[in-house]
N, C-alpha and C positions, 0 to 999 in steps of 0.2 A: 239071259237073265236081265231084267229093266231093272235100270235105277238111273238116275238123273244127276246134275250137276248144276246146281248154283253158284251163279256168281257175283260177284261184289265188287259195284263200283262208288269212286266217292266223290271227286272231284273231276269233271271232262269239259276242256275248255281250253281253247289258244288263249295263253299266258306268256308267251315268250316276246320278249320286248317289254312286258309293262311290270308295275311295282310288285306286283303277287308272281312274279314267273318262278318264287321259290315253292310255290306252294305243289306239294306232292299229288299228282291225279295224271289223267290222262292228256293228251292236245285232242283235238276233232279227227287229225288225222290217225293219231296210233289206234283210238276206238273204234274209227270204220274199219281200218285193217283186223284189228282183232277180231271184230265182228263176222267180217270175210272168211280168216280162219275156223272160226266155230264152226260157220254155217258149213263149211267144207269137208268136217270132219266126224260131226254132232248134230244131233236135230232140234232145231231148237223149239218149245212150246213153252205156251201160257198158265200161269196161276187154275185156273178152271180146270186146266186141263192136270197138271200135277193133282189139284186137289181130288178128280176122277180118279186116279190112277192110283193114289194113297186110298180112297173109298171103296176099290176093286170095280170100278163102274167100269174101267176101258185101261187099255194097255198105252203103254208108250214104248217107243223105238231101246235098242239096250243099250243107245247112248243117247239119251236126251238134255236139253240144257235151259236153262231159262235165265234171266238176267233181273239182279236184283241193284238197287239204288239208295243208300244211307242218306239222311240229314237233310233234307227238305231243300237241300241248295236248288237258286237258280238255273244252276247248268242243266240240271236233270230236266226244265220245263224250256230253256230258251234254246238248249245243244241236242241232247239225247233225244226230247220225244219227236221234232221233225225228224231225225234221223232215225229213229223206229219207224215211225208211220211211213215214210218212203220205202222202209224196206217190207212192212208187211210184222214187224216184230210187237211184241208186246213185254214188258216190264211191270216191276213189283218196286214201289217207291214207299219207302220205310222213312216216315218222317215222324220231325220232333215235334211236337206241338205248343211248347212253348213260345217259338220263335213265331207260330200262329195268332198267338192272343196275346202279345207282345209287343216291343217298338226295339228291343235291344236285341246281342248280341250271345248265340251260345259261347260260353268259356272255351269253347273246345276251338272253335272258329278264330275268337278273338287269340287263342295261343300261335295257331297258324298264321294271321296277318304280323303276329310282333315275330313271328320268327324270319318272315322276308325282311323284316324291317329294321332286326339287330341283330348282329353279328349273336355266333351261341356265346362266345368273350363277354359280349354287352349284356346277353339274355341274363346269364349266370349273376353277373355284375349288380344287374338292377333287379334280378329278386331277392339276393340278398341282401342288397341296401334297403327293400321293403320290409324282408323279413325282420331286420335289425332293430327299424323304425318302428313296426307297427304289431307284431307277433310276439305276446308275451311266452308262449311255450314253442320254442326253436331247440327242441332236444332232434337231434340225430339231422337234422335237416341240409349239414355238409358232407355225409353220407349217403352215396349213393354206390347201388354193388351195380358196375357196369354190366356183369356178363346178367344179371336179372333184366337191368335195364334192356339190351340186345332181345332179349328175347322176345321182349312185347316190339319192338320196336327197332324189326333186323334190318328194315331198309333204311333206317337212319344210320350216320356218321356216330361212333361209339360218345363224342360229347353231344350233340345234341340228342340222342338216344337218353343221357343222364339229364337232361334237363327235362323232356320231358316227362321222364318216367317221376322225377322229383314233385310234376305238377297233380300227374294222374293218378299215380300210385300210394303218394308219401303225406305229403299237407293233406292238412283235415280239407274237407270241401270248402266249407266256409272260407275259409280264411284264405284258400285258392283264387273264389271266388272275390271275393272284393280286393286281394290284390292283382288280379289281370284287368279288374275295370280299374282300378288306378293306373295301370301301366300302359293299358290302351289308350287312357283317355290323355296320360301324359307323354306317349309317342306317335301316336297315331290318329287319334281324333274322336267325334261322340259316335258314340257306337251305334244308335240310331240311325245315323246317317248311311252306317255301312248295310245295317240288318234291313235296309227297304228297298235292295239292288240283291243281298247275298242271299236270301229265299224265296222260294216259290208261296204264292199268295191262293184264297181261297180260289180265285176266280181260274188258276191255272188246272188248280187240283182238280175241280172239280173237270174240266173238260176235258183233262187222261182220264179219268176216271169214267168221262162218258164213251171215250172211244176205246175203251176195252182196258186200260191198263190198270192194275190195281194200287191201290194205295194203301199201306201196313204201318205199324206204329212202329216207333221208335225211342220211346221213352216220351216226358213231358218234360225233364228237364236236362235232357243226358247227360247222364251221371251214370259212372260206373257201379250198377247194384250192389255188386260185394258189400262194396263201403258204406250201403245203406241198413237199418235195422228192417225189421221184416214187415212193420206197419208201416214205412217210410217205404217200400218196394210195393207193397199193395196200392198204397195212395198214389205214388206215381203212375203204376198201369193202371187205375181205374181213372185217372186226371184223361189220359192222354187215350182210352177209350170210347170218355163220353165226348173229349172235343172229337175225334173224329166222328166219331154217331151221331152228334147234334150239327158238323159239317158238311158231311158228306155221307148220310143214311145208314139206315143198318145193314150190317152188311155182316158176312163174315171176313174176318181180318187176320192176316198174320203180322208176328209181331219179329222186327231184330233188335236182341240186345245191346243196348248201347257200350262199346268198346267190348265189345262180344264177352261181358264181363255174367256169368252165371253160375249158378248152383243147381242141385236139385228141387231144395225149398223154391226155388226163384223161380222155374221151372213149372212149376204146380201153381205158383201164383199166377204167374202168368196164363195158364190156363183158365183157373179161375175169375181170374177179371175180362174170361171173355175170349182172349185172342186163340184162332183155331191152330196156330203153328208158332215155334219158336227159332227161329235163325239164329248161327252160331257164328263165331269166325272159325270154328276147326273145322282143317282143310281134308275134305274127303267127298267121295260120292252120299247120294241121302239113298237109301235102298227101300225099299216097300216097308220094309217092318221096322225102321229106324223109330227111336220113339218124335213124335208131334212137336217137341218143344224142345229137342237137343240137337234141331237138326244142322249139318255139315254146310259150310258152303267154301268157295275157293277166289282169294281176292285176285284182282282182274293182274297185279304184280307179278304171281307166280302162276297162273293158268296155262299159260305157252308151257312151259316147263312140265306141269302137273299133266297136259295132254301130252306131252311128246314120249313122258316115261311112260304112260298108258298103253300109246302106237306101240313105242319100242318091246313091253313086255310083250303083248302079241304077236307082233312078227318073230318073237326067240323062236 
């Protein structure tokens, strides 16, 4: 039986020793090894070729694997793609576009540097001295149910698991918004400075994109859909379709939901403004007949683990 496995990386970079060594992602080294495992176990194939094998054009092996990349980061253009190209691999890079036609920093990013940056004591501390200052509705906002928390966010420690989920879950966007660019700009520095080192540039994209790898959207301002209205969820995927089309040609694209946040409506949108597949974060194989825009993939955290119960079920 063929079906394939996606997976999901987000940050790959030697960080230890410097000021970001909190930030959660891979080193160079644990990604070549992981990589080494795959290949040992799984076969790995490209975007084209999945898209074949979803069309009924050509079969693929009944473990195949392919590798996917969130957020337009640097790493993926200055770490990963030498380290593809050496091995012969090819990847799918799901980026934001904002960070594209822009000089600043995504919200999601800027929450990452302020948490190497301040203790979760201090993080807590100084949103809600913002909140205090500057948010006229702070109903429920020293609520947080940990075990909801945990669950988006099981590889976090249970308080910084509450602080983020307060950022992504709870505060309106707005008002998220303009308090993490206060908070960056008042512990860490102009955001600009950081957003022209922390993403990959046109001139990057476009040369994976010559040597075989594809490039997929990932929203235009990542944000979590849910919390969008439904004209507000079109206008984003149609934002961040035409910048890739007007960057990097027409193509066919798939798309991953930012913070794997979806619906069915969102789903159909998505379709709609174009992109041929939808990436999820729920963790499972994607099988032939899975539907186009709900599909599975498995982050690079728990893959060791996801393969070994696979191995194990088989040899029972």
């Amino acid at each position: 039986m063929s079906r394939c496995l996606a997976i999901m990386y987000h940050y790959v970079r030697d960080r230890a020793g410097t000021a970001e060594r909190e930030i959660r992602g891979l080193s160079t080294a644990a990604f070549t090894d992981q990589l080494d495992r795959l290949c040992e176990v799984l076969t790995p194939i490209d975007w084209p070729t999945y898209v074949a094998w979803r069309a009924g054009r050509t079969a693929v092996p009944g473990d195949a694997f392919f590798l996917t990349f969130d957020d337009c980061l640097a790493d993926h253009a200055e770490v990963v793609f030498p380290i593809l190209e050496s091995r012969g691999l090819r990847g799918v890079f799901f980026v934001q576009t904002d960070v594209l036609t822009g000089t600043g920093m995504s919200t999601a990013h800027q929450i990452h540097l302020l948490m190497c940056a301040l203790t979760t004591a201090q993080w807590w501390e100084a949103v809600q001295r913002w909140l205090d200052e500057n948010a006229t509705d702070t109903r429920n906002r020293h609520f947080v149910d940990t075990e909801a928390a945990l669950r988006v966010y099981a590889y976090e420690t249970p308080e910084r698991a509450r602080v983020k989920f307060l950022l992504t879950q709870i505060l309106p966007l707005d008002v998220r918004e303009r308090m993490i660019d206060d908070l960056f700009a008042e512990h860490i520095g102009v955001s600009g400075d950081y957003a022209s080192r922390w993403y990959m540039n046109w001139d990057q994209l476009i040369a994976m994109q010559g040597a075989g790898h594809t490039i997929g959207g990932h929203g235009h301002r990542h944000v979590p859909y849910e919390r969008l209205t439904g004209h507000e969820q079109v206008h984003d995927l149609a934002r961040c379709a035409s910048i890739l089309r007007d960057g990097l040609g027409v193509c066919e694209r798939p798309f991953s939901y930012p913070y794997g946040s979806f619906d069915d409506r969102i789903a159909q949108r998505c379709a709609v403004t174009g992109f041929v597949n939808g990436f999820t974060t729920q963790s499972g194989w994607i099988g032939a007949a899975q539907n186009a825009h709900r599909l599975s993939r498995v982050d690079t955290i728990h893959v060791d683990a996801f393969i070994e119960r696979e191995f194990a079920c088989k040899q029972v």
